[in-house]
PADRENSE-437044 format. One record per atom (N, C-alpha, C, O): atom name; x, y, z. Coordinates in steps of 0.05 Angstrom, whole numbers, plus 32768, in hexadecimal, padded with zeros to 4 digits. Layout:
<gukol "CA" <X Y Z>>
...
// end
This chain:
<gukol "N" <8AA4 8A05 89B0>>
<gukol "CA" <8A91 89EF 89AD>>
<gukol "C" <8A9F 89D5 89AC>>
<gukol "O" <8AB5 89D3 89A0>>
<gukol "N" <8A95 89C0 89B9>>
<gukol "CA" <8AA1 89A7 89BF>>
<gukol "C" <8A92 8990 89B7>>
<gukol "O" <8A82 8984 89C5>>
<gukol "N" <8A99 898B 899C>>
<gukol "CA" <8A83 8974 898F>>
<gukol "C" <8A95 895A 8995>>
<gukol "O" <8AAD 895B 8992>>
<gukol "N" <8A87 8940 899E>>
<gukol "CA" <8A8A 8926 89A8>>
<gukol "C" <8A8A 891A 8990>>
<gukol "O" <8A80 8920 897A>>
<gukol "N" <8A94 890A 8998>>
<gukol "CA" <8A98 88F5 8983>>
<gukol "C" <8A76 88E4 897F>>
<gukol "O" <8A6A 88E0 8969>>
<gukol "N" <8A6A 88DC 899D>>
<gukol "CA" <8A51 88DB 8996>>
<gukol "C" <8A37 88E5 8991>>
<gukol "O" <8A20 88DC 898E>>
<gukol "N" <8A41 88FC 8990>>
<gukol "CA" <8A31 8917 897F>>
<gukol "C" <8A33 8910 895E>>
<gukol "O" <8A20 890C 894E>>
<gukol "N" <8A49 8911 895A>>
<gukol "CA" <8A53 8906 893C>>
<gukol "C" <8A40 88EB 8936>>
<gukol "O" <8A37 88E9 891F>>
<gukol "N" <8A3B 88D3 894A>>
<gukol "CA" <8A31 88B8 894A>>
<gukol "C" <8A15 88C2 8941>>
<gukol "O" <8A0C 88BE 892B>>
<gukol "N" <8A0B 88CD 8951>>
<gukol "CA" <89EE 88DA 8952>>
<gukol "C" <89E0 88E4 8936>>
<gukol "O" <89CD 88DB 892A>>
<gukol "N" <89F0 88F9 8931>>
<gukol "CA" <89F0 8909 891C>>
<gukol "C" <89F5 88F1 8907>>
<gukol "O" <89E7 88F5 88F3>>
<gukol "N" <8A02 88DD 8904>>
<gukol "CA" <8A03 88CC 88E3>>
<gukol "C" <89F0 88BB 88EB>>
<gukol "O" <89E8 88AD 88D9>>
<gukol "N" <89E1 88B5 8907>>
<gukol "CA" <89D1 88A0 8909>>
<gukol "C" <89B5 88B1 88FB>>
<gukol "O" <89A6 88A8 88EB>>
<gukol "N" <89B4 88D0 8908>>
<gukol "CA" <8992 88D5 88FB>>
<gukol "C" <8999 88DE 88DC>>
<gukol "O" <8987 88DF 88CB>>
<gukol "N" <89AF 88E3 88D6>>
<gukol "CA" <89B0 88E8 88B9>>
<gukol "C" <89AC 88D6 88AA>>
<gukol "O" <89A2 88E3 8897>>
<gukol "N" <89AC 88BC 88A2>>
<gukol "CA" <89AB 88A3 889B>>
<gukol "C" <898D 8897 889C>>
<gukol "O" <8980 888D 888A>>
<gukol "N" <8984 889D 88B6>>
<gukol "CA" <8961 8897 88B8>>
<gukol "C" <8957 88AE 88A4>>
<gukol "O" <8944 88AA 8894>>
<gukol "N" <8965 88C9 88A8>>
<gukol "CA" <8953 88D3 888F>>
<gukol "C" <8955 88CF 887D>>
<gukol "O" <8941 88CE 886E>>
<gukol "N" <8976 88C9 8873>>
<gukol "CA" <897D 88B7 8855>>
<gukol "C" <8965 88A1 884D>>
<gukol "O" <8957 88A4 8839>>
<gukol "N" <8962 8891 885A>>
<gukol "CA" <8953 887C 8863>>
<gukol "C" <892F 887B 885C>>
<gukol "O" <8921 886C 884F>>
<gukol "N" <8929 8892 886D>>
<gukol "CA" <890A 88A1 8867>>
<gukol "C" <890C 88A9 8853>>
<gukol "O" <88F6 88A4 884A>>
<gukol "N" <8916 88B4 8842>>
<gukol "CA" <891A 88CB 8829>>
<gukol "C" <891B 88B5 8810>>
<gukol "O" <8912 88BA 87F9>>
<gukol "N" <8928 889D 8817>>
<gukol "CA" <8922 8888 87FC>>
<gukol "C" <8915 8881 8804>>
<gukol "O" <8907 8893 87F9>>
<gukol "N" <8901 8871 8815>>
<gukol "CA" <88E7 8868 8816>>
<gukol "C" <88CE 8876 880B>>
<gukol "O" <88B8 886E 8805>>
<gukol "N" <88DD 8891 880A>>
<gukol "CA" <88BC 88A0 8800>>
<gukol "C" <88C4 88A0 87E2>>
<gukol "O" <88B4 88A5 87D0>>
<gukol "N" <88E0 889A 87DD>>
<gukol "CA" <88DF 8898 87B8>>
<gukol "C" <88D1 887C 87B6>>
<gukol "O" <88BF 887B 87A5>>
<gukol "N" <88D4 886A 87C1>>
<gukol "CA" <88C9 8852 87BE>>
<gukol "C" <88AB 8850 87B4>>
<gukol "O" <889E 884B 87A0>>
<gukol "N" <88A7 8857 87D0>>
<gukol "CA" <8887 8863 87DB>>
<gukol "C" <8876 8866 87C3>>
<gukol "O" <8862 885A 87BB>>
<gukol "N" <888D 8882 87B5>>
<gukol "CA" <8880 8892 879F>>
<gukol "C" <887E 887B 8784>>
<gukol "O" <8869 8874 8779>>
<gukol "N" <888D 8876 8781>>
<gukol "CA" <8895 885C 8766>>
<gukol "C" <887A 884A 8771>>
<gukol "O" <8865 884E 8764>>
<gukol "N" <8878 8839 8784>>
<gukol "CA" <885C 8826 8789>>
<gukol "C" <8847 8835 8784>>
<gukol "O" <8838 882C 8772>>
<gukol "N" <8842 884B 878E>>
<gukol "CA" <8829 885F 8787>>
<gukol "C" <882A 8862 875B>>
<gukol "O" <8816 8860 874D>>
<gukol "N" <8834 8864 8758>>
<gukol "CA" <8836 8866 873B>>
<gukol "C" <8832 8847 8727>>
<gukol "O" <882A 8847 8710>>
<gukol "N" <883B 882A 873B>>
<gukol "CA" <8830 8814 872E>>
<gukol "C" <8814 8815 8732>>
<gukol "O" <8803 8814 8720>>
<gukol "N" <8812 8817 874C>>
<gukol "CA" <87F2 8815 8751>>
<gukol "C" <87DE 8822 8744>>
<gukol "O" <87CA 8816 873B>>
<gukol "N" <87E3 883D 8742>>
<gukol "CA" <87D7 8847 872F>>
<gukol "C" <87D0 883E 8716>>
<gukol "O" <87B9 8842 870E>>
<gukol "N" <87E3 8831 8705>>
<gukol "CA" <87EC 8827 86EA>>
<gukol "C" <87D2 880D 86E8>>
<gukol "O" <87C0 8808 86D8>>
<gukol "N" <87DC 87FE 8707>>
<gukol "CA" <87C2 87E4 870E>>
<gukol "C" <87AD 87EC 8714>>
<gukol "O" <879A 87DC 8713>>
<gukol "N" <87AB 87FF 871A>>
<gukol "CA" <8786 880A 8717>>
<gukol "C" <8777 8814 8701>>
<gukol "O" <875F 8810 8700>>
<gukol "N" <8785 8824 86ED>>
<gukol "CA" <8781 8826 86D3>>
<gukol "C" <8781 880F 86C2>>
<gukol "O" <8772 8810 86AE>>
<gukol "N" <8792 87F9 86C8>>
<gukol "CA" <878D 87E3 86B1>>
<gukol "C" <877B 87DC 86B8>>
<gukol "O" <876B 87DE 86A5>>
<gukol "N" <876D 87D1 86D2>>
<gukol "CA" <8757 87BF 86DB>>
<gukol "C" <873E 87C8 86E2>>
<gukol "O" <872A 87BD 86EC>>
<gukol "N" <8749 87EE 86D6>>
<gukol "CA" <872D 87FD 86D7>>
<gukol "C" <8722 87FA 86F5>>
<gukol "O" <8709 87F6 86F6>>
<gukol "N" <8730 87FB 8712>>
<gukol "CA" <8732 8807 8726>>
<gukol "C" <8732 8821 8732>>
<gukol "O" <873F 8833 8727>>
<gukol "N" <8721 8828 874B>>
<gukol "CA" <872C 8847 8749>>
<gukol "C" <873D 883F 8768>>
<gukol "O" <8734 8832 877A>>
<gukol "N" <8752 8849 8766>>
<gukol "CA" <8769 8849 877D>>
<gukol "C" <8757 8866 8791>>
<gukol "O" <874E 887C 8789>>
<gukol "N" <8757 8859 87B0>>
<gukol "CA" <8746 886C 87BD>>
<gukol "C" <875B 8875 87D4>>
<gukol "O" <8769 8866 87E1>>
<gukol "N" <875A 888D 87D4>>
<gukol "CA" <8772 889D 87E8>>
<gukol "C" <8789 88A7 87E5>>
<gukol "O" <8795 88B6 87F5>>
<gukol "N" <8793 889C 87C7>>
<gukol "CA" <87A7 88A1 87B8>>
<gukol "C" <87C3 88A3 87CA>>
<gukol "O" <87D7 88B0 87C7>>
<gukol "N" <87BC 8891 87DB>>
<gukol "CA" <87D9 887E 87ED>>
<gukol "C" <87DD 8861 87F1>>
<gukol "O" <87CE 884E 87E9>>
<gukol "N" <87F4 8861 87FD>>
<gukol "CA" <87F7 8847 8800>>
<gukol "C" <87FF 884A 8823>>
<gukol "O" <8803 885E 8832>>
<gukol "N" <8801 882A 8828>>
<gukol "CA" <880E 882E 884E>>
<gukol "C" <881F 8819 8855>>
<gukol "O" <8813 8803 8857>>
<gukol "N" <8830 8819 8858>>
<gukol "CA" <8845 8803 8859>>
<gukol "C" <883E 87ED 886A>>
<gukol "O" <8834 87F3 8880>>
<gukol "N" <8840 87D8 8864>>
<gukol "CA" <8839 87C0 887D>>
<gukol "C" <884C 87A9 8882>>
<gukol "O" <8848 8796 8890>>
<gukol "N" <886A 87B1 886F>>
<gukol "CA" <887D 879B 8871>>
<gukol "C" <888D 87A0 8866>>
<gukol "O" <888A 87A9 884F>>
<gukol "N" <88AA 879C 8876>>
<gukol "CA" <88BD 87B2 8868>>
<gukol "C" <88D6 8797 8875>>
<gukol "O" <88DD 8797 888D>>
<gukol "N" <88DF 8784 8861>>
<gukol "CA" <88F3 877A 8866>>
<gukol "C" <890E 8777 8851>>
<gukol "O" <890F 877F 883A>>
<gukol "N" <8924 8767 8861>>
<gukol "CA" <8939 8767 8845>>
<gukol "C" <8930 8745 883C>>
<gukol "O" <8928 8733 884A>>
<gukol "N" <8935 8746 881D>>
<gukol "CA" <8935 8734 8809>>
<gukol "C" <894F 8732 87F9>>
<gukol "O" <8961 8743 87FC>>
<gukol "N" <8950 8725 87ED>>
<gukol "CA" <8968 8721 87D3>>
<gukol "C" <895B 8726 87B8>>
<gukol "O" <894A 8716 87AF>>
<gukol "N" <8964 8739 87AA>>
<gukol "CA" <895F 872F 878E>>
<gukol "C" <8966 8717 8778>>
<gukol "O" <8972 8703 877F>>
<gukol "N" <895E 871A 875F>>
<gukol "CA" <8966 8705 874F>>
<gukol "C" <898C 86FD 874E>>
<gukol "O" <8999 86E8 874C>>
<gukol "N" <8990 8712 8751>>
<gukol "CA" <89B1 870D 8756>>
<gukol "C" <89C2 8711 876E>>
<gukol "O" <89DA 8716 8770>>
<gukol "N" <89AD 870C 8784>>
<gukol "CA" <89BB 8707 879F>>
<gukol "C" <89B9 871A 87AC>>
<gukol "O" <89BB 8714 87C3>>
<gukol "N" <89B5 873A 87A7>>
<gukol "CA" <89C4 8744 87B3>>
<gukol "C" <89A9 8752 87C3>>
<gukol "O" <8993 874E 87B8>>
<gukol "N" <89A9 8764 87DF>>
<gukol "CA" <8996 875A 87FF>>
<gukol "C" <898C 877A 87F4>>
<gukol "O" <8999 878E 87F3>>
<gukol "N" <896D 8776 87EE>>
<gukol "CA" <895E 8791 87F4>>
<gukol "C" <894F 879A 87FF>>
<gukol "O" <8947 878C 8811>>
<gukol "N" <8948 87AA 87FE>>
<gukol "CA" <8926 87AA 8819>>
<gukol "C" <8914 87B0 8805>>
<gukol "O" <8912 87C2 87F4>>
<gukol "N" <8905 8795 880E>>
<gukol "CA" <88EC 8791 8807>>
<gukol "C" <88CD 879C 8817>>
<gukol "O" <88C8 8793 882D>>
<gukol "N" <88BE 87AD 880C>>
<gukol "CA" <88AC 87B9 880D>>
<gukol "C" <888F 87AA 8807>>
<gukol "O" <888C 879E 87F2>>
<gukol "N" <8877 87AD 881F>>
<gukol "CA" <8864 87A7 880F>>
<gukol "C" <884D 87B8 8819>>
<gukol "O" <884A 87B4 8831>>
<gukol "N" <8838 87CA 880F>>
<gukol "CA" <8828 87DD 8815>>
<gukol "C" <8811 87CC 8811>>
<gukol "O" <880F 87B5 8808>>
<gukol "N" <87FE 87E1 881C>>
<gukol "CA" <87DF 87DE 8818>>
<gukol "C" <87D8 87ED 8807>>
<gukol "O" <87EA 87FD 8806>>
<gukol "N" <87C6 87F3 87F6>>
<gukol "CA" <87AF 8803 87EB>>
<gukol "C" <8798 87F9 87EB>>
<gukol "O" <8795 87E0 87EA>>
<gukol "N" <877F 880C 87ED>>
<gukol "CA" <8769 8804 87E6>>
<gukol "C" <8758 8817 87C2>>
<gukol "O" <875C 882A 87B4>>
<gukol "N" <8747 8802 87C3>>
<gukol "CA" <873E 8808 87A8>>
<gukol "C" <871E 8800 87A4>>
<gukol "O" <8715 87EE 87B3>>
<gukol "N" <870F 880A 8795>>
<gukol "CA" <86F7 8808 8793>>
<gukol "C" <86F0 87FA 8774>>
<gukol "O" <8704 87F9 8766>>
<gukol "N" <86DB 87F0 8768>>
<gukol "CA" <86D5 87E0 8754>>
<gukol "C" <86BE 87F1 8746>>
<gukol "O" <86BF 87F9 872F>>
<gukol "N" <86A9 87F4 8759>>
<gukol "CA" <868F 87FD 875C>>
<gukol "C" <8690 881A 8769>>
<gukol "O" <868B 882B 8757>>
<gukol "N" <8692 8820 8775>>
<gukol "CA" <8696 883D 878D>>
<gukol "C" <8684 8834 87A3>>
<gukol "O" <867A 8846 87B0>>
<gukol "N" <867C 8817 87AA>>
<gukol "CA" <8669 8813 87C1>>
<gukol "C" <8681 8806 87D0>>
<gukol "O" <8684 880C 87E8>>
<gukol "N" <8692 87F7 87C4>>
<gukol "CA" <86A5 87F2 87E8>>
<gukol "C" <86BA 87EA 87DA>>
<gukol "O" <86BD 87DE 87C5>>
<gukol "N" <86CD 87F7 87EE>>
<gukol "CA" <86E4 87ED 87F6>>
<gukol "C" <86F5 87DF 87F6>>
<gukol "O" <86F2 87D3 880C>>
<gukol "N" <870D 87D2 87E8>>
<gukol "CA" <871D 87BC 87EC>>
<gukol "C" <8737 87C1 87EA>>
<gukol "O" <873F 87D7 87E3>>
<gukol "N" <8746 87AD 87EF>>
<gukol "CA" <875E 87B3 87F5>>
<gukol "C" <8771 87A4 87E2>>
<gukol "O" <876A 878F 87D7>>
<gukol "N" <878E 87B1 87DE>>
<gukol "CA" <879C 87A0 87D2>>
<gukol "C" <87BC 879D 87D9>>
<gukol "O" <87BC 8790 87EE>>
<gukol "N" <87CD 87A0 87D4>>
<gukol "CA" <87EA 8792 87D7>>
<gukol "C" <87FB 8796 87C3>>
<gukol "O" <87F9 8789 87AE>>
<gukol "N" <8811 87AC 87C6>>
<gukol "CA" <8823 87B2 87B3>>
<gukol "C" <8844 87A9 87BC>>
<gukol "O" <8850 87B8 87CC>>
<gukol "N" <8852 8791 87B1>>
<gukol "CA" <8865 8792 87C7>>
<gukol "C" <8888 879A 87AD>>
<gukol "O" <8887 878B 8799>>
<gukol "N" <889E 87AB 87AE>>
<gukol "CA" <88AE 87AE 87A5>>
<gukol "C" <88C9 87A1 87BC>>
<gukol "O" <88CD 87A1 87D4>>
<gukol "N" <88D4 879A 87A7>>
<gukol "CA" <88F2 8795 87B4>>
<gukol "C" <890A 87A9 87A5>>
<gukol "O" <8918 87A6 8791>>
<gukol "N" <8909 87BB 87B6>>
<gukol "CA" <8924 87CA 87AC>>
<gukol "C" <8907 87E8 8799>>
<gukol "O" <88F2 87EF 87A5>>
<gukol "N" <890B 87EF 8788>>
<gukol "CA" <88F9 87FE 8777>>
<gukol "C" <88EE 87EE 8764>>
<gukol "O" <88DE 87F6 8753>>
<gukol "N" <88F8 87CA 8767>>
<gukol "CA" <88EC 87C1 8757>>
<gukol "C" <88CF 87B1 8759>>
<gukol "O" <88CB 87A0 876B>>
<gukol "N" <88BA 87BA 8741>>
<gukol "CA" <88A0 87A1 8749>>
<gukol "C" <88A1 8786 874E>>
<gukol "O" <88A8 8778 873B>>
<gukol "N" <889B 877C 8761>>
<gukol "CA" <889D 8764 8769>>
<gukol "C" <8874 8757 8761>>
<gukol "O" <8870 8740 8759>>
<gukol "N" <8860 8768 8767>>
<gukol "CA" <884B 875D 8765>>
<gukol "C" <8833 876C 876D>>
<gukol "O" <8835 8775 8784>>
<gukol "N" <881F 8770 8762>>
<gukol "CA" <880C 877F 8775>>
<gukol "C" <87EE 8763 8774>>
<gukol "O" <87EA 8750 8764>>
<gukol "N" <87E3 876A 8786>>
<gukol "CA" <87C7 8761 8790>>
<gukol "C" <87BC 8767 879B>>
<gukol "O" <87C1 8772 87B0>>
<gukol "N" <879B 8763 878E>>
<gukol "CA" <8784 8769 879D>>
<gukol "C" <8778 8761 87A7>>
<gukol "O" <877F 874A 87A5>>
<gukol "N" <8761 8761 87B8>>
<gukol "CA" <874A 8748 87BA>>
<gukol "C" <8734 874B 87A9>>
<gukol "O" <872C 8760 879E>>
<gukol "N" <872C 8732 87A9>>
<gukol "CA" <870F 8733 8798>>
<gukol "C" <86FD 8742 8793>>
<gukol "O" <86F1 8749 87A8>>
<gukol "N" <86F4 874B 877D>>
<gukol "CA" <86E8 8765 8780>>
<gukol "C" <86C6 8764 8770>>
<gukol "O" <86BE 8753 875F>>
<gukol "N" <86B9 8778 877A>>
<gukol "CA" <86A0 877B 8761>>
<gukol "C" <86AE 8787 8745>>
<gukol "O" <86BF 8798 8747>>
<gukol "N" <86A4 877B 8728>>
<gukol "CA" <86AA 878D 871C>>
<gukol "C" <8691 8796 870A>>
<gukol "O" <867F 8786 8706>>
<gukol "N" <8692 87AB 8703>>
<gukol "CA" <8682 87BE 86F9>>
<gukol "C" <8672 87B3 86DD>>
<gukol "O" <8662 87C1 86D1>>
// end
């Protein structure tokens, strides 16, 4: 068997994307768990029990140093007659902010 050097390239390039995918879903999982936390305080019910990524860039934290910053969607209900949406965004595993839009409340 005659492994290449860019077989070797290959092989650390998709290993890394999975590195890569495999912390995003820890992330993923940590945002799903604030959100949750923000629908119980504000007496929300979180509908679909997901989130969906819509912006995924690098930032700096408070001490400089470059992370990827995350910001999802959820939706959530007030009433159970409709639908709205909100905005969970972390930098690194850390909370940076969540928001909703205006809502009926009960």
């Amino acid at each position: 068997m005659n492994i290449q050097l860019s077989d070797i390239i290959w092989f650390g390039l998709l290993a890394s994307l999975a590195a890569l995918w495999w912390h995003g879903q820890g992330i993923k999982a940590a945002a799903l768990v604030h959100v949750k936390k923000y629908c119980e305080h504000y007496d929300i019910q979180l509908l679909d029990e997901s989130l969906v990524l819509r912006k995924l860039w690098l930032s700096r934290n408070k001490e400089g140093v470059v992370r990827i910053q995350r910001t999802y969607f959820f939706e959530f209900t007030s009433t159970g007659e409709y639908r709205y949406r909100g905005t969970i965004t972390l930098l690194g595993y850390k909370l940076q902010g969540v928001d909703a839009q205006t809502h009926h409340l009960q």
